[in-house]
N, C-alpha and C positions, 0 to 999 in steps of 0.2 A: 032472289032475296035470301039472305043468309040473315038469321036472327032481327029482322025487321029491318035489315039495310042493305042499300044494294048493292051488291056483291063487286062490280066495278068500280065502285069510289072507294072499293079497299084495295086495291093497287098498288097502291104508294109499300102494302105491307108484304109485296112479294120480295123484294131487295129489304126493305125494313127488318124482316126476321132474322136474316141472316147474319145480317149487322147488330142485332142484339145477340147472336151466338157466338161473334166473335168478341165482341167487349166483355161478355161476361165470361168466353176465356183466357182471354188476354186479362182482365183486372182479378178473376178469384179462380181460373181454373186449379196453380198450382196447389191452392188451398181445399178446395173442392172433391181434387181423387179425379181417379179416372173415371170412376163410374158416371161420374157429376159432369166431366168434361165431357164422355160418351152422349149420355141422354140429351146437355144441351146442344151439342154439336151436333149430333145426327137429327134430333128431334128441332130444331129451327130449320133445316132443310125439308124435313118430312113436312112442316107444319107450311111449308112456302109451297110445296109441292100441290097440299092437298087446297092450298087457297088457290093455287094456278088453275087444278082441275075443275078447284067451282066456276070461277071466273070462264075459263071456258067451255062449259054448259052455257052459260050465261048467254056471251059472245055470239055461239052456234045460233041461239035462239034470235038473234037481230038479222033482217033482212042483208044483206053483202054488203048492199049503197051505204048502211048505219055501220059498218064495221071498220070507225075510225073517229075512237075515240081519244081526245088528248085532257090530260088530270093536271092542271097548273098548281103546282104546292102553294109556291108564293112566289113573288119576283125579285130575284135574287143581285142583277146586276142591271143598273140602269143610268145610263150616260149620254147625255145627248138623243142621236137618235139609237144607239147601241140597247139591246136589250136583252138578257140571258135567262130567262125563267127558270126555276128550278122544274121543269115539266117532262110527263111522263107523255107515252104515246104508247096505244093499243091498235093494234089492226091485225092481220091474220101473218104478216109473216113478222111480227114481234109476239105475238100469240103463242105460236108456233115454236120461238127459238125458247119465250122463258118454260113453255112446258115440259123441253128436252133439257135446256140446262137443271131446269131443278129437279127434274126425275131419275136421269143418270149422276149426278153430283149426288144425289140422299141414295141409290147402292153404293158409288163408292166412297159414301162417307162409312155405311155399314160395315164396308170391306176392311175397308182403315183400323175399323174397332180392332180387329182379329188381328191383323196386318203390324200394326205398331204398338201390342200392347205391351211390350216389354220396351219401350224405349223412353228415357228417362227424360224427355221431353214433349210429352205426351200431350199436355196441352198446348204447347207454342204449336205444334202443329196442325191443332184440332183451329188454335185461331187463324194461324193464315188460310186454311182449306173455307173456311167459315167467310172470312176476309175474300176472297179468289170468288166464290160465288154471287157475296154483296157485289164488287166491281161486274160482274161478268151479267148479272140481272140489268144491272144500272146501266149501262152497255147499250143490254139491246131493247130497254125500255126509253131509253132517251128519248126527249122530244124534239131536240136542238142539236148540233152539233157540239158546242160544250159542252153539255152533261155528257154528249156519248165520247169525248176527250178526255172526261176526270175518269169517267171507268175505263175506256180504252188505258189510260196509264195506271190505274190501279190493278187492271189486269197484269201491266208488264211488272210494275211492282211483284205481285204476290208471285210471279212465277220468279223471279230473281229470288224473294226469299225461299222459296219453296227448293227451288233447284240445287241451292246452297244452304239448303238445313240442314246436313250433317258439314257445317262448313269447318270441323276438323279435319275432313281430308280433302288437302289441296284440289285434288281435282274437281271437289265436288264445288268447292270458293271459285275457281274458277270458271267452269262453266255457266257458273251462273254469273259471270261478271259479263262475258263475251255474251251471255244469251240478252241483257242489258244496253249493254254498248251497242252490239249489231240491230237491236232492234229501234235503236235511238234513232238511226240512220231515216226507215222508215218515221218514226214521227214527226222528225222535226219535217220532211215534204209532206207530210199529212194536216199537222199544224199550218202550212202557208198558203194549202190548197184550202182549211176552213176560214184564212182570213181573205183570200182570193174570193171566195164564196160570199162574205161581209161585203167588198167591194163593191160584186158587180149587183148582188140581190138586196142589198142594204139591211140584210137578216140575215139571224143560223137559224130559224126556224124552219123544220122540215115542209110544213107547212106551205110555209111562202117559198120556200126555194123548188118545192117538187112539183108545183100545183101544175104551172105554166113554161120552164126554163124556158123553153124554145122564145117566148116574147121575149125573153131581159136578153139573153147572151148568144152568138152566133155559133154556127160548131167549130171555129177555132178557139174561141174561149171557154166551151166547153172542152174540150180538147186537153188543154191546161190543168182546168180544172180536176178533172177525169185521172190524170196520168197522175198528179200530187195524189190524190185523195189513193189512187191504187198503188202509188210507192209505200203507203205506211202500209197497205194490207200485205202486201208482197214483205216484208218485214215479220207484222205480226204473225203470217199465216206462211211462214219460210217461204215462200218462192225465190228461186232464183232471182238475182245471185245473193238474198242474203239467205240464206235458208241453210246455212252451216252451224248455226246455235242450234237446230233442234234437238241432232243426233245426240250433240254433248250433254243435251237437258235430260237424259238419262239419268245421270248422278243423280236425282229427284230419287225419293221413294218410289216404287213401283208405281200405288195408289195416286199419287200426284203425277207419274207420265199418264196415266189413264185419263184421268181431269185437264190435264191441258191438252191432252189429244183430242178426246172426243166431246168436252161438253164449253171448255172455256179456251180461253187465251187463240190458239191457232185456228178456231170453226171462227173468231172473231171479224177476220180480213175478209171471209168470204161472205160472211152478214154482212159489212161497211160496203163495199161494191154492191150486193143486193138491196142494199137499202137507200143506195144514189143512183140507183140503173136509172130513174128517169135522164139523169146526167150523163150518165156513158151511152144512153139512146143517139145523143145529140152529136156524139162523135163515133164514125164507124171507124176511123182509126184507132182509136182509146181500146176501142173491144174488140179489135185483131189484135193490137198489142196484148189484153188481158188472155185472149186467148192461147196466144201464143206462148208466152211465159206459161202456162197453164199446162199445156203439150209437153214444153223441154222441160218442166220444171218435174211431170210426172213420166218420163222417159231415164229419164236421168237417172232420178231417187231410184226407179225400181231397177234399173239395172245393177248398181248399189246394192239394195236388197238379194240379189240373187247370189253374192256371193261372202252376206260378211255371217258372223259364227256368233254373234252376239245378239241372246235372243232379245232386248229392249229395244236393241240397235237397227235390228231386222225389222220390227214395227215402227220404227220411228221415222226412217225412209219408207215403210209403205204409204206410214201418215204425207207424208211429204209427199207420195208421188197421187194418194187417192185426192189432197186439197188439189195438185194440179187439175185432175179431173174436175174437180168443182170449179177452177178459173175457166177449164178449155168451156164448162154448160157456161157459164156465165159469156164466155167471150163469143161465143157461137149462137145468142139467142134463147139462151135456153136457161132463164135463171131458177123458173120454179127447180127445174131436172137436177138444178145445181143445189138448191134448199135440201131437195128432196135426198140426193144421195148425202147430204150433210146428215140429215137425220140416221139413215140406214148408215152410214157409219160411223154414227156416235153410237149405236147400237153394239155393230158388229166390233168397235175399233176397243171400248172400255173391255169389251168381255175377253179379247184377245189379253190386252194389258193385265188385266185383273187375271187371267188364267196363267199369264208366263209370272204374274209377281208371286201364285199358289205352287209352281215349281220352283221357283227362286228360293221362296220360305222352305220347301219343302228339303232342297239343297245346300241349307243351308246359304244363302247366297250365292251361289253358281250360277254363271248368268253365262258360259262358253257351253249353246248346243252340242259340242263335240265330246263334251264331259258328261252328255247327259245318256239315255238311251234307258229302254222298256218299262218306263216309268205308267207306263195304260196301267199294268198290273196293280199298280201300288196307290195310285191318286186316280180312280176309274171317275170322278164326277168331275173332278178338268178336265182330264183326255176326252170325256164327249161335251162339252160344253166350248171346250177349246177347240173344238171339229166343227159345231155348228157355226163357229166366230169366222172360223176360216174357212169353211161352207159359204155361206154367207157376204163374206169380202169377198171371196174370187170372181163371185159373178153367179152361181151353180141356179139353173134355174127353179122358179119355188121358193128361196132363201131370196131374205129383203135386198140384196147387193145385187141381184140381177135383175129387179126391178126399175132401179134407180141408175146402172151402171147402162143398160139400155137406154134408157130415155138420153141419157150424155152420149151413146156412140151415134143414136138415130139423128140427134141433132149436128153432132160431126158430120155425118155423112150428108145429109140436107144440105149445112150452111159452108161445111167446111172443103168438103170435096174428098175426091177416093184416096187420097196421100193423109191427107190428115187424119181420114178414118181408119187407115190401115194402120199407120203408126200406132193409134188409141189402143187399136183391137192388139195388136203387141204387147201394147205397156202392160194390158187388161189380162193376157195371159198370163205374163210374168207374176202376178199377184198369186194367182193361185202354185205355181212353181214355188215360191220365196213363202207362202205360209205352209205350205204339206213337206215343206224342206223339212221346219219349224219340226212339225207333229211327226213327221217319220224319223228325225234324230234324237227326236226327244223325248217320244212315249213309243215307238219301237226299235227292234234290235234287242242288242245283248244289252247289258247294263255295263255303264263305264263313268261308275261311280262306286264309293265304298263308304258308306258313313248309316247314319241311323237317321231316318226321315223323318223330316218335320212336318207332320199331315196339320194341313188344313182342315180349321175346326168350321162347325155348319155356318159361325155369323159373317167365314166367307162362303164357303160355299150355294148362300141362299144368294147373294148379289148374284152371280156368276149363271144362276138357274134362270133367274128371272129376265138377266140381261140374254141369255140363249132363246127364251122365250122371244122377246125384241126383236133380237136378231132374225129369227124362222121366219117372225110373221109379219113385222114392221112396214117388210112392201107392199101390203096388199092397201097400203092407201092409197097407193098410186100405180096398181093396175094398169095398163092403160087399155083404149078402147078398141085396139085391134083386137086383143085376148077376150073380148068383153068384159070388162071392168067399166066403171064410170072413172077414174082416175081421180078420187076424190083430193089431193095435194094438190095438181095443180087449179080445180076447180074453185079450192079455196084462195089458195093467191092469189086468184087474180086478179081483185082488188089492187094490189102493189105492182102487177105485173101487165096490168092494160088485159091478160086475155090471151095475150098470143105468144104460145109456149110450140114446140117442135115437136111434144109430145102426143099433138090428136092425129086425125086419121087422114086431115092435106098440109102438104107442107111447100112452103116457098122454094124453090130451086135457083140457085146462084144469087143473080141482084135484084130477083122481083119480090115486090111489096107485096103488102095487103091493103094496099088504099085503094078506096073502092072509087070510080069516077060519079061527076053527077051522073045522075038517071040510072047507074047500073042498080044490080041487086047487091046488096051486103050480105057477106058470108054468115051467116051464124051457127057460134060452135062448131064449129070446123068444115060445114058442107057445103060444098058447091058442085055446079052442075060440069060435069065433065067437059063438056064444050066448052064453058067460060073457065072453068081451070086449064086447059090445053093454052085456050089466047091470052090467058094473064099470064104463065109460065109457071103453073104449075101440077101438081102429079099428084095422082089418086098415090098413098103411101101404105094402102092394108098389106100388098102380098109381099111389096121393098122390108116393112118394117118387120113379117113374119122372118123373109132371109138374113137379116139381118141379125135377128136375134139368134137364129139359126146359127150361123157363122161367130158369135159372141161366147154361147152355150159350146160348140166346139170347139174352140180357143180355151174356157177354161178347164174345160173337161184334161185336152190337149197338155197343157200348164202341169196339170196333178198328177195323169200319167208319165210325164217324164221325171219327174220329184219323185216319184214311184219307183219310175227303173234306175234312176240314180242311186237312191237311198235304199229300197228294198228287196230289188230283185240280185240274187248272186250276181250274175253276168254283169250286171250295171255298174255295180258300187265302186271299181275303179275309174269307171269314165271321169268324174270328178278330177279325181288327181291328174288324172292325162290330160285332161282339158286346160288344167292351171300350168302344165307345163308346156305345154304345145302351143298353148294360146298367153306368155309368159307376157306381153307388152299391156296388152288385153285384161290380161287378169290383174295385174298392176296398179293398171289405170282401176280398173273399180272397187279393188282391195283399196287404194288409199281415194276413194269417192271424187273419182276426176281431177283430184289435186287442187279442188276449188280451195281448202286449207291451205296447201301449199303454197299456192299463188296468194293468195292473202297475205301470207307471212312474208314474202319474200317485196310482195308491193308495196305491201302497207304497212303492216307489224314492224318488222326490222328496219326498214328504214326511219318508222315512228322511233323507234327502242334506240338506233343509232344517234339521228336530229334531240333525242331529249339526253342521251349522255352528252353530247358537244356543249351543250345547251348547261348541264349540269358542272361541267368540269371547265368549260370555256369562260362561263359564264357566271350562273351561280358561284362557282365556288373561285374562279380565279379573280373575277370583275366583285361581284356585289359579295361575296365573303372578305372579301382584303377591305373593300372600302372601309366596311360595318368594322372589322376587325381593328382597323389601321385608325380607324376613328376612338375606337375604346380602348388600344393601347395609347394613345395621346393624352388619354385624357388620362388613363392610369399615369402615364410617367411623368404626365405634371403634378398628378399629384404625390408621385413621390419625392420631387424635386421640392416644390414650395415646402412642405413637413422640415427640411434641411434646414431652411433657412429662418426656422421660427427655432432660435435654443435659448433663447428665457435670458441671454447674457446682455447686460444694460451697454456694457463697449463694444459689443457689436452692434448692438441696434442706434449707437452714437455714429459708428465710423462708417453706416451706412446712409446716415443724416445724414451727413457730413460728405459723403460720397455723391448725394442728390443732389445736396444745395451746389457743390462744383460743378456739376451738369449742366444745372439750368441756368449758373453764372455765365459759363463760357456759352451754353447755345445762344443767349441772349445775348 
């Protein structure tokens, strides 16, 4: 109860706030000052924040079974049997996602203050960021799939403006056009899979579509289903093959790649698949396919990462290769694992971004690692803030990334087999390689810069503390119960998640279920009796999941000491260059990012760019410009003709009587 009312029918005022912070800098911010546009901008996020955190006190206090609650505004569209309610939906993993979207969004709105306060668009900014969290609330509060459609495109919206906010420099207009276009790709098969979904369930209500699927549709129609609705997340959330706008979405503010990295826009595609798993249940090809996209899409990107020099760039493919990890938990069984590392890297992923945007500023804009070097001495509260971030990411155990990156390898290894887990535990290394590259060229070494440093003032520096905070301690929600923890994350999903996550202490091995037969006993909470796990097929998992972690921990360890003797140690630091020229095809192929660009351009782009000149010069300009042209000079030259033969003289206008009347003597 919050001032005599209860705290869950104010709901609707978690997205509502925000949306009153951006109209009011959108209509009076330029008027207002910056301090005005500060206080309202950051203070409607704080204010959504701390109504999240009531709201979930609240929530915690209802027995599991009560936690699913839906808030109908009013009924918005209604057609026959068609119905579209303007409705909200509460349950623990939409709980879950607005407590992190509104809690990292209000630091890096705080960062922002510090970050863009000399930039003479001060409030159009403060509106779209303001704008990015209303869509990105509305999202993942939806109760329908239309509402979660107006915010899934208002997400893509505000990242288009955001991406192209300094859209005086080209590249920055551009990449936000292509981050636009490419991601259209994904919605328009997203849109056909929620009218597919109208078809066979005669509703968009999550409700009626989640409760029961397996009665309405078979798993070939789920199937369908399944594959549209994960073509727009593959989209929004780059996987392979659209997953080439992300990099470009640098041209963004710093503060704005941190926000669509870690709290909106790209964590969105991995909520939409989490929030239809009862539908991708019904197809187990749907969720090999997701997993699979999931694996190459995070192999790829970090390989990427290990070699480019651009510190935004460098996180932008780790983003890309850490969402893979989140499809491969999703694809493999393991959705809570996949929430959960969503969280621990909206954690660890802002404070990275927000720490390389405090050396940017500090550099004046210098964003080429190669330019940077013993910058610890000069900015010492990013250099360890920006250590615990990438602590954290790598995996290091103790730090929230190795909480959550376990639980996705243990399910690899259960559901996916020893190829797929070994490849994982690669990508997983590489992370911490491609971040201590980051921090050994960039806060040590000599210095290989010359200018006067732009120190970051405390109103960034306080996000940055607090998000390191997050970062350290963030996994300990999800413990799991070999280490003894109760693993309270996925305890709480499981409401959304049926229960059966890869993360407790027995685990399915290859195609065996957990359907229990008549008369036998049911497992609960993960224990069964060793006998009857042996003939159902499967495996007591305490000491598998202790070597496992084992082997995870040394992989990343492994990762930061080679980034070590590359970058730090005398003897090392030429390996690099020998390796780009020894390994010349190689290093090529991942300087230009597989050529996934290239091959675009050369399939698609240019032949588009070719087909629309024919088109303009064949067409346009030779067919329908001559027509239109050919038509308005006729009619000009008649009318310079008839003018001639009006001259006011009465023996003319007689001898042309006179000229009529013999016409029609003779034709007659």
């Amino acid at each position: 109860m919050v001032a005599g009312y209860p705290v869950l029918d104010l709901l609707w005022l978690v997205p509502a706030i925000p949306l009153f912070g951006a109209i009011f800098n959108c209509l009076l911010g330029s008027r207002a000052g910056n301090f005005m546009v500060s206080v309202v901008g950051c203070g409607s996020i704080g204010l959504s924040l701390v109504l999240s955190l009531y709201i979930f006190k609240a929530f915690l206090g209802l027995p599991p079974e009560e936690r699913h609650i839906e808030l109908c505004l009013f009924q918005w569209i209604t057609s026959g049997t068609f119905q579209a309610p303007l409705d909200l939906l509460l349950d623990p993993l939409s709980m879950v996602m607005i407590t992190m979207v509104s809690g990292v969004s209000f630091l890096i709105h705080v960062y922002s203050v510090g970050y863009m306060e000399n930039d003479k668009c001060f409030a159009r900014y403060f509106f779209y960021l303001n704008l990015f969290v209303f869509f990105m609330l509305t999202l993942v509060l939806a109760g329908n799939f239309l509402v979660l459609y107006i915010g899934w495109e208002g997400v893509g919206l505000c990242s288009y403006l955001l991406i192209s906010f300094w859209y005086d420099r080209r590249s920055a207009a551009e990449a936000g056009l292509k981050a636009f276009v490419v991601t259209r790709f994904g919605d328009f098969f997203f849109a056909l899979g929620i009218m597919l979904v109208f078809v066979q369930f005669g509703t968009i209500r999550f409700h009626g579509v989640f409760e029961n699927p397996a009665e309405v549709i078979d798993s070939s129609m789920a199937m369908w289903i399944a594959l549209l609705i994960f073509a727009g997340a593959v989209g929004k959330s780059a996987q392979i093959p659209l997953h080439t706008w992300l990099p470009d979405a640098m041209e963004a503010p710093t503060p704005v790649s941190a926000l669509i990295h870690a709290a909106t826009m790209v964590t969105a595609g991995v909520y939409l698949v989490a929030r239809c798993y009862p539908l991708f249940e019904l197809s187990p090809f749907s969720l090999q396919v997701v997993g699979l996209i999931g694996l190459l899409t995070a192999f790829v990107s970090a390989t990427v990462a290990l070699v480019h020099t651009d510190i935004k760039r460098i996180l932008a493919y780790s983003t890309v290769s850490q969402l893979g990890h989140m499809f491969l938990a999703l694809g493999m069984g393991a959705p809570a694992a996949a929430i959960f590392h969503l969280l621990t890297h909206a954690f660890a992923k802002a404070l990275l971004f927000l720490g390389s945007g405090a050396v940017i500023h500090a550099l004046h804009d210098e964003m080429d690692i190669r330019k940077m070097g013993g910058l610890r001495r000069y900015i010492p509260a990013t250099f360890f803030t920006f250590t615990i971030g990438a602590l954290a990411m790598s995996g290091i155990p103790g730090l929230a990334g190795f909480f959550s990156k376990d639980a996705i390898l243990h399910a690899t290894f259960v559901n996916g087999g020893f190829l797929m887990w070994a490849l994982i535990v690669i990508t997983a290394s590489m992370t911490g390689f491609y971040t201590f590259r980051i921090i050994f060229m960039a806060f040590f070494g000599e210095k290989r810069w010359d200018m006067h440093l732009h120190y970051p003032g405390k109103v960034m520096i306080l996000p940055l503390v607090l998000l390191a905070l997050l970062a350290a301690a963030g996994g300990y929600m999800g413990v799991p119960h070999v280490l003894g923890g109760a693993d309270h994350i996925s305890n709480f999903l499981a409401p959304n998640f049926g229960g059966a996550e890869t993360h407790g202490t027995v685990e399915p091995l290859g195609e065996a279920t957990a359907e229990v037969a008549e008369g036998e006993t049911a497992v609960v909470e993960g224990e069964m009796p060793e006998a009857a796990a042996e003939a159902k097929g499967y495996i007591p998992a305490i000491e598998p999941e202790m070597l496992l972690m084992l082997v995870s921990a040394v992989m990343a360890f492994g990762g930061i000491g080679l980034a070590f003797y590359f970058y730090v140690v005398p003897g090392g630091k030429g390996v690099p260059t020998r390796l780009s020229e020894n390994l010349g095809a190689a290093y090529s192929l991942l300087t230009n990012a597989w050529y996934f660009d290239n091959v675009y351009k050369a399939v698609f782009v240019d032949p588009y760019m070719k087909l629309s000149g024919f088109f303009w010069m064949a067409v346009d300009t030779a067919v329908i410009d001559s027509v239109v042209r050919g038509a308005a000079g006729s009619i000009l030259g008649g009318g310079r003709i008839l003018p001639s033969l009006q001259l006011g003289l009465v023996r003319w206008y007689a001898t042309v009587m006179v000229l009529g009347a013999i016409v029609i003597i003779l034709y007659i």
